[in-house]
N, C-alpha and C positions, 0 to 999 in steps of 0.2 A: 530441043531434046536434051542439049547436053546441062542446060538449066536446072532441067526435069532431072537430069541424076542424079546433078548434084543435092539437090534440093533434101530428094527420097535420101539420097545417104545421110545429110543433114540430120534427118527427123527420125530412121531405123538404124544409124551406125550404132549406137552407143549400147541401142539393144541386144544387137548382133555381137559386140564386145564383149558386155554380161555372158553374151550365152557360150560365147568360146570358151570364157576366164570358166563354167559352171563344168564344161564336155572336163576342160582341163581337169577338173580335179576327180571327177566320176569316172574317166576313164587309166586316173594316173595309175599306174602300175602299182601292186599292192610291195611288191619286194622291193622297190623305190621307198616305200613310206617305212618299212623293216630298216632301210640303211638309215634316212632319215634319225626313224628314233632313236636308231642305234648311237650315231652321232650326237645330237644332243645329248642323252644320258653322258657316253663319254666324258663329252666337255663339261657338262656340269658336273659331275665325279671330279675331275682335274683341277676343276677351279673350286671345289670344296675339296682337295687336298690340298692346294695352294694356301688357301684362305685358313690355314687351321694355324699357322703361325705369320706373324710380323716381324719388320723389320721395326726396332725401338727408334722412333721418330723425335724420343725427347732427349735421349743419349746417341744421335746419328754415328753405326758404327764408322771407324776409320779407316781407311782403307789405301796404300800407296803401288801406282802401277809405271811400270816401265817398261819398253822403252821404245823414243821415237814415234813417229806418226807421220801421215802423210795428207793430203788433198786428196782424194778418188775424183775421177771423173768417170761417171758412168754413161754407159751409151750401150744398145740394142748391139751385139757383135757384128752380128750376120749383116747388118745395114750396112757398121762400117768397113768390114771388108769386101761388099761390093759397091760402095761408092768409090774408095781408092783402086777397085781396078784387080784385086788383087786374086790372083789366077787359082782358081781349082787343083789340088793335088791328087795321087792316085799314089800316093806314098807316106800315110801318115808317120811319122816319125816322133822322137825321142829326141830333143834337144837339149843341152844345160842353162845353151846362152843360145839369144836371138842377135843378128847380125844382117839380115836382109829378110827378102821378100817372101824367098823361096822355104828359108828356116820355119817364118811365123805360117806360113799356110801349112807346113808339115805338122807345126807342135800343134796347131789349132786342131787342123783335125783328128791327131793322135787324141786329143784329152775331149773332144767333140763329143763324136760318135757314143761312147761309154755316158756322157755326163759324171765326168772327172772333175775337181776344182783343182785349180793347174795357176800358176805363179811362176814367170819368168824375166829374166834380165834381160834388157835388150843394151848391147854393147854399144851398138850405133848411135851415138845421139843425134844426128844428125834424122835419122829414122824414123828414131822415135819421137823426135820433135814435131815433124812430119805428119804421124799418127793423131798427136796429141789436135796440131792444126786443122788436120779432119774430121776431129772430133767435135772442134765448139761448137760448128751450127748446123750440127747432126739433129734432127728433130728427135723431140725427146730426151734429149741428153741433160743430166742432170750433176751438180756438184756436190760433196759431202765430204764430212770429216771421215780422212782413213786413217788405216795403220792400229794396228793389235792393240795396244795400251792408251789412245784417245778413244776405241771405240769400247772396248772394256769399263773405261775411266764414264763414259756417256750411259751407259746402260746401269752401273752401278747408281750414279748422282740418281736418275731416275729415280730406281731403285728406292732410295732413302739413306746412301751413304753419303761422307764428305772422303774426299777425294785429293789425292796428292800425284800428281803426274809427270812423268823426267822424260821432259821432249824436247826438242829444240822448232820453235816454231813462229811464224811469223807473226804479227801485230792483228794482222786481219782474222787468223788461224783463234788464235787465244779467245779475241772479243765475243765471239760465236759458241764457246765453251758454256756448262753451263757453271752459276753463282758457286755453284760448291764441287767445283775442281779449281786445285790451285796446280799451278804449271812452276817447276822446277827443270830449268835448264836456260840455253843462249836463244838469244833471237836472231835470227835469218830473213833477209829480206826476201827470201824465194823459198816457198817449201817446196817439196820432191812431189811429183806428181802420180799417181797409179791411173794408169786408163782400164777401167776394168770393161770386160768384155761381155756385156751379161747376154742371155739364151736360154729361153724359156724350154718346157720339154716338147719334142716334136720338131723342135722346126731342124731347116734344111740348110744345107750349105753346098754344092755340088751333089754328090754321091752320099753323102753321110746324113744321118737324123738323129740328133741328141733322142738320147731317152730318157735322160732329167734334166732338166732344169739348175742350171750351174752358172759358176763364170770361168772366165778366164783372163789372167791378172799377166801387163807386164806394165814396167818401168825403168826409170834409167837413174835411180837415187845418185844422190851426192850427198847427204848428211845423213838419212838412216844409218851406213853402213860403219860408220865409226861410233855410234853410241855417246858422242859429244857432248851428255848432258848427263853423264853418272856421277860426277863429281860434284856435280849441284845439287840433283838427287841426293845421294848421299848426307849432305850437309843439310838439308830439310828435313833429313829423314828420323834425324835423331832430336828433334824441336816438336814432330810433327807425332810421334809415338805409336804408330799404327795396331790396328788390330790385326788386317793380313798385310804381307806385302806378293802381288803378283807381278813375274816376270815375262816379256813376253816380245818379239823384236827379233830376241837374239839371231836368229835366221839369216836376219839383214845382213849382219857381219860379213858373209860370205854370199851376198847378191841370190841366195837359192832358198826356195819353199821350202820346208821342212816335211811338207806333203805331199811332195810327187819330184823326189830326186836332189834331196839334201848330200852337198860334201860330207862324204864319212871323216873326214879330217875334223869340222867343226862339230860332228856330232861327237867324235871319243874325246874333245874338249870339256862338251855339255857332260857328258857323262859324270866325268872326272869330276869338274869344280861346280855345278849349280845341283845335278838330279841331287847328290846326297844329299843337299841342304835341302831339300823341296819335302813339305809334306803331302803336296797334292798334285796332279800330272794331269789336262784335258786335253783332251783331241779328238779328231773325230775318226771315222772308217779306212781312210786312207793312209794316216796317219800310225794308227798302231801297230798295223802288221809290219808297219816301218821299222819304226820302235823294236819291236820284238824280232825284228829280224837281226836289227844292231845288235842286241844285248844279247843276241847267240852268236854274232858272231858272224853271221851270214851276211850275202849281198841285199841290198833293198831295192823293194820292188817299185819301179816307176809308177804303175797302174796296177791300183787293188780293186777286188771288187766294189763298184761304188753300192751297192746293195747286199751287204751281206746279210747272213740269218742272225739269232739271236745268239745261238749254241755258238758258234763260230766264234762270233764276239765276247763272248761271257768265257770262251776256254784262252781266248790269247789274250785277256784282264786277266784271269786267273795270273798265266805265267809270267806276265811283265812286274804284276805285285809280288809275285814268290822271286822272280831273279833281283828284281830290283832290293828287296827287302833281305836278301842274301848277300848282296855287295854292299850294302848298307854295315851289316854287321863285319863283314869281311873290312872295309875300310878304316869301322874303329876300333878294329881291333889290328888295324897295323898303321894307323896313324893317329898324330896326337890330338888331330884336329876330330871331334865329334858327328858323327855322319848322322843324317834327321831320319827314324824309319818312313817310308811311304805309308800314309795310313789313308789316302782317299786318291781314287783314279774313278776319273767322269768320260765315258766314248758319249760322242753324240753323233749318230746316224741320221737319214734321212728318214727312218720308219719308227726309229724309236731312243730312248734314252736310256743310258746301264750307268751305275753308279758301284762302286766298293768303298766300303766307308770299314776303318777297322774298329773291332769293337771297343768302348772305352778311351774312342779319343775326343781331340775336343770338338770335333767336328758334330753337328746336331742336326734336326731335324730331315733326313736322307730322302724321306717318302716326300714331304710335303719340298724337297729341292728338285728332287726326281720331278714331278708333277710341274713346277716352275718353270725347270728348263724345257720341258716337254711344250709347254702353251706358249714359249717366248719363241719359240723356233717357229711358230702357224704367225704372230704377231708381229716376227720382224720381214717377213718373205711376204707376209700378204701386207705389212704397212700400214698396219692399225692393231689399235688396242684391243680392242671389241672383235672377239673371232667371230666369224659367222660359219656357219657347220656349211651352208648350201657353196661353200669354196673352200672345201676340205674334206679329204676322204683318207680313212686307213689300209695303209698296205702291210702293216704289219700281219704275221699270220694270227688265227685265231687263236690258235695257241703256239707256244713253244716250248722245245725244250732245253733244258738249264744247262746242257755239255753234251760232246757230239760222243762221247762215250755211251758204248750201246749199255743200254737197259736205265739211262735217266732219265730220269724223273719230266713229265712234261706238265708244262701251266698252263691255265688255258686265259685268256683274254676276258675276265668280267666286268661288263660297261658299266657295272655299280661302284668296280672296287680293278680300275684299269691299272694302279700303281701297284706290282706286283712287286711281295719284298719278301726277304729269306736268311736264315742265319747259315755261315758253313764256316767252315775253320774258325778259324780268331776274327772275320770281320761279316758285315750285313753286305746283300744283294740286294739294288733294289732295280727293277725294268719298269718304263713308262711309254706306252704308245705315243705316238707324234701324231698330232690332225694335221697332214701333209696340206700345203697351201695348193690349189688348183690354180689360181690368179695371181701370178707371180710378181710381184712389186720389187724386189732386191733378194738377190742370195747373197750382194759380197758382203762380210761382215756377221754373217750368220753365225759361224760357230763363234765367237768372241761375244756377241750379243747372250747365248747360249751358255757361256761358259759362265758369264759374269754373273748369271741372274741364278744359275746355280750355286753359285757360291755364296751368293748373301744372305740366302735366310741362313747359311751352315753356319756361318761366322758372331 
């Protein structure tokens, strides 16, 4: 008999298959197929904004970035802090520096819970060596180039740029680069390590459940934090003749994030001596209200909302370009040294992209960079080129409005024409929807990958 089953399945399985694969689509929900084509159109909108200009591949722009880099060692979080043992809290906290057991199950799940991207120092080496050793034959764990200015320098080369990069890194670190970055700094027989902590949205850790999908980053540097490679930088730099130069690292100096609990001591440093030279400022949601809360003057917030609205967003750009571009003027006009005005700031959110680009300057194509960053953000989290809609869905609203000032103006969301863009004062607006990745492949490196790929068609 049980011959006989098998047999019959042999000979009606495949029919039976047909006929499920036919229910499936006869009975699929009709407002499924509405999102569906809603999706597509998006994306193919996006990537015919993208596609309306090039990067010139017969004069590849030039591009010099710094500073420092690192090894990432990725691994699943949640895995590796219950294979070490490592106990449940009921006190998520706020730490600056990691030093034991009790610190990291607290910062974890402070930046957890929300889906915060969170970056900390672990003073312990001993600890964190520890970590690093439970990490290698953590299934799934995987190695890549980290750190701001090699993954920057990686997304540009792509890109279509050549590349100048001031790190100090190891023999094995460089050979892995690609052809058209050239490394300006000392070589180290050990580079610094980041064990990032990656965590899809949903999952569980004790009592808490991330709600997006994030990481969270600590290490124990010895050579990021001095910036050991500017003086070589430097002297390539003036051989090498660049079209931009981006800075980015600096952070390290002082072992803390820039986006969840930066030394105010090194930020009225950055203040002072890099923002005035800067034409251009990116970051992402956590990030700004940071920003702006320095440049009032105020304390900074550990945890911003990781989901803000659009208005929210588009009113603290407004103010960080009016303050910023007000000490700007205020500096050259009581110093002899020339202060650069801010003329383009990039936030990149998880639901979407905002751009201010000021009018008339060199900065170009705004829409068609808006639109780039928007489609590289779905391509580097989901880990391919090729989006596919059926592992991405919009959470931006359908529409929005442009300032949380009552009686503004609101946009709405059209899948023909998604890159919304606007003139006001002296500079353009532009907002781009994000095809949020479903199937999480990497978030650390996101906004750098993000950043870089906006900035190349501008340039």
């Amino acid at each position: 008999m049980e011959r006989e089953g098998r047999a019959s399945w042999m000979k009606y399985g495949p029919v039976v298959s047909l006929f499920v694969v036919i229910l499936s689509f006869w009975f699929r929900s009709p407002q499924n197929e509405v999102l569906d084509d809603r999706l597509d159109t998006v994306l193919s909108s996006l990537l015919r904004a993208e596609g309306k200009v090039g990067v010139n591949n017969v004069a590849r722009p030039k591009v010099a970035v710094g500073f420092g880099g690192c090894v990432d060692l990725i691994v699943d979080g949640v895995s590796l802090l219950n294979k070490i043992g490592l106990a449940h809290t009921d006190q998520p906290l706020h730490h600056d520096l990691i030093e034991n057991e009790v610190q990291l199950a607290q910062s974890f799940a402070y930046f957890f819970a929300p889906g915060a991207a969170a970056e900390r120092f672990v003073l312990n080496d001993t600890f964190f060596s520890e970590l690093v050793e439970a990490s290698r034959d953590l299934p799934g764990n995987r190695w890549a180039i980290g750190g701001n200015a090699p993954v920057m320098a990686g997304r540009m080369a792509t890109e279509g740029c050549d590349l100048l990069l001031g790190g100090s890194f190891s023999p094995e670190f460089t050979d892995v680069l690609s052809e058209h970055i050239a490394v300006a700094g000392n070589i180290v027989e050990e580079p610094d390590i980041h064990l990032i902590l990656e965590y899809p949205s949903g999952a569980s850790w004790g009592q808490y459940t991330s709600r997006r999908a994030n990481r969270y980053i600590i290490h124990s540097d010895d050579h990021n934090p001095y910036l050991d490679s500017m003086a070589a930088f430097a002297d390539k730099l003036k051989g090498f003749d660049p079209d931009l130069l981006v800075v980015g690292g600096l952070q390290m100096m002082d072992n803390f994030p820039f986006q969840s609990g930066e030394q105010e001591g090194i930020m009225e440093e950055l203040f002072h001596y890099v923002i005035p030279h800067a034409d251009s400022l990116g970051m992402n949601e956590q990030e700004l209200p940071n920003l702006l809360s320095l440049l009032k003057g105020s304390n900074i917030t550990v945890l911003s909302d990781p989901n803000p609205r659009v208005a929210t967003v588009l009113d603290q750009m407004r103010e960080v370009y009016r303050i910023v571009n007000l000490r700007s003027k205020e500096h050259s006009d009581t110093s002899s040294a020339k202060a650069k005005p801010l003329t383009r700031l990039h936030v990149h959110t998880l639901a979407f992209q905002a751009m201010i680009v000021t009018h008339g300057s060199k900065w170009k194509n705004t829409m068609s960079a808006t639109a780039k960053a928007s489609l590289t953000a779905n391509r580097h989290v989901c880990g391919s080129d090729d989006i596919d809609p059926s592992k991405a869905r919009l959470i931006m609203d359908d529409s929005f409005s442009v300032s949380q000032r009552e009686g503004s103006v609101r946009i709405p969301l059209q899948e023909s024409r998604p890159v919304s863009c606007w003139d006001e004062d002296d500079y353009e607006i532009c907002v781009a929807p994000v095809l949020v990745c479903t199937e999480v492949y990497q978030t650390a490196g996101g906004g750098d990958n993000i950043s870089a790929a906006g900035l190349v068609l501008q340039i």
